[in-house]
Structures are given as structure tokens and as C-alpha cells.
C-alpha positions in Angstrom: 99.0 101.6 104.9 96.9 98.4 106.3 93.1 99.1 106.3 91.2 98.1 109.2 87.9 96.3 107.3 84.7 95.6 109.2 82.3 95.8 105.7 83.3 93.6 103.3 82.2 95.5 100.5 85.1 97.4 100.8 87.6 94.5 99.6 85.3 93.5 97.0 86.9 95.9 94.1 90.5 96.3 92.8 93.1 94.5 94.0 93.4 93.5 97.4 95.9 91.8 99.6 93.8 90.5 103.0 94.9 89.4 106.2 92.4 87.5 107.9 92.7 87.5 111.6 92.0 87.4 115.4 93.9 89.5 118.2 94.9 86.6 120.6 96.2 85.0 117.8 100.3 85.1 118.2 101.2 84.9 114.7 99.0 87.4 113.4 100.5 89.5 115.3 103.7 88.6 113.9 102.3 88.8 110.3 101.1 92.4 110.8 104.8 94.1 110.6 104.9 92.2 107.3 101.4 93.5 105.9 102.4 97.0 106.5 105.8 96.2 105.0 104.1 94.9 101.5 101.2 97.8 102.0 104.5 100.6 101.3 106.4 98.6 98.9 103.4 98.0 97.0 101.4 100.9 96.9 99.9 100.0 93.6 97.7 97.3 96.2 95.2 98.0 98.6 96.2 96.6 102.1 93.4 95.3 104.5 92.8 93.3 107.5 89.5 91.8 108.8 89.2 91.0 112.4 87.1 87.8 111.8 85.4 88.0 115.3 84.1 91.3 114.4 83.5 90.5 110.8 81.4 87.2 110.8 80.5 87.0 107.2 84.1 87.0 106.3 84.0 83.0 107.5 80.8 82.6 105.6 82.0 84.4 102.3 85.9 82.9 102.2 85.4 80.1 103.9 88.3 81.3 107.0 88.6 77.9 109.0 91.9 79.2 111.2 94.2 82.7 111.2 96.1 84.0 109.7 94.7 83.7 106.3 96.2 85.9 103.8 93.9 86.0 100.5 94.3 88.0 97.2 91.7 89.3 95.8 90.8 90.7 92.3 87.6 92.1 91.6 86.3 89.6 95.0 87.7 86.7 92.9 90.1 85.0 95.2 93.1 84.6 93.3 95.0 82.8 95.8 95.1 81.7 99.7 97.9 81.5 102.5 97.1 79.5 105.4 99.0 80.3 108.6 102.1 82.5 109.0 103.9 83.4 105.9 106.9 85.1 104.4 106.9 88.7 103.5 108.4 87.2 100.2 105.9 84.3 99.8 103.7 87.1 99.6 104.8 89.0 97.2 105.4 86.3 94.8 101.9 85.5 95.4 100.6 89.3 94.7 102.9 89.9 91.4 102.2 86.6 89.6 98.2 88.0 89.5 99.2 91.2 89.0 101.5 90.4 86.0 99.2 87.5 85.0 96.3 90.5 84.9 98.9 93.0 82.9 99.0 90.0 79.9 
């Protein structure tokens, strides 16, 4: 399941998979079928997206220039960033190389 986020606090421990984004933009509303796909194949992951118009420190704190952003997070350490629509298998790629990098 995909987490609706307005605090972030509540990505800030763990590991998190985020997708940054607005609701008139077209292709994150094309990435959100994908999220929820990796949220139920990966239930060892937390899931969560941040509307960044109701979320304004999310620009501030990662630095969001433009939507989607997809960022993984461990511990709030950004592990790596996806800039624009993406690949349900580009992103999770990105997720298992940290989590397997982590497991080491």
C-alpha cells in the first residue's frame, strides 16, 4: 500500500521508496499504478507519496525541482533519485541494489 505523506517525519526512518508529486501532473498519474505495484511486491519497503504543493518543505529538504521524483531513502539518507517517469523495473533495480548493498 502507497502512503499518502503530508509530515515528513514520517519517511525519515526505515526504508522508503517516495514518489514526489503534483495532481495535474500527467505522468504522475501514470507512475502511481506502478508505486502501488512495487508497494505489494515489496512489502519489506515502505511506500509513500508526497503531494509537493501540500508538502512545501519536501522542495526545501530534497531539493524537488520538477515531478515525478522517485527518491529512496534509508534512514532520510537519499540513496538514489529518478527524475521524471520511470519503469516499474528501473525501480526496482534501484530499491534492491540498497537493500542488498545494506544486507553486506
Amino acid at each position: 500500500m502507497v502512503h499518502e505523506v503530508t509530515d515528513l517525519g514520517a519517511i525519515m526512518k526505515g526504508n522508503v521508496l517516495v514518489d514526489f508529486y503534483t495532481t495535474t501532473c500527467g505522468p504522475c498519474r501514470a507512475l502511481a499504478p506502478i508505486m502501488e505495484e512495487v508497494s505489494q511486491e515489496m512489502p519489506e519497503l515502505r511506500v509513500a507519496k508526497v503531494e509537493v504543493s501540500k508538502c512545501s518543505d519536501a522542495s526545501q529538504i530534497f531539493g524537488i525541482r520538477s515531478v515525478p521524483t522517485v527518491m529512496f531513502l534509508q534512514d532520510s539518507k537519499v540513496r538514489e533519485v529518478s527524475h521524471g517517469m520511470t519503469t516499474k523495473s528501473t525501480i526496482v533495480s534501484m530499491v534492491k541494489k540498497h537493500l542488498l548493498h545494506a544486507m553486506a
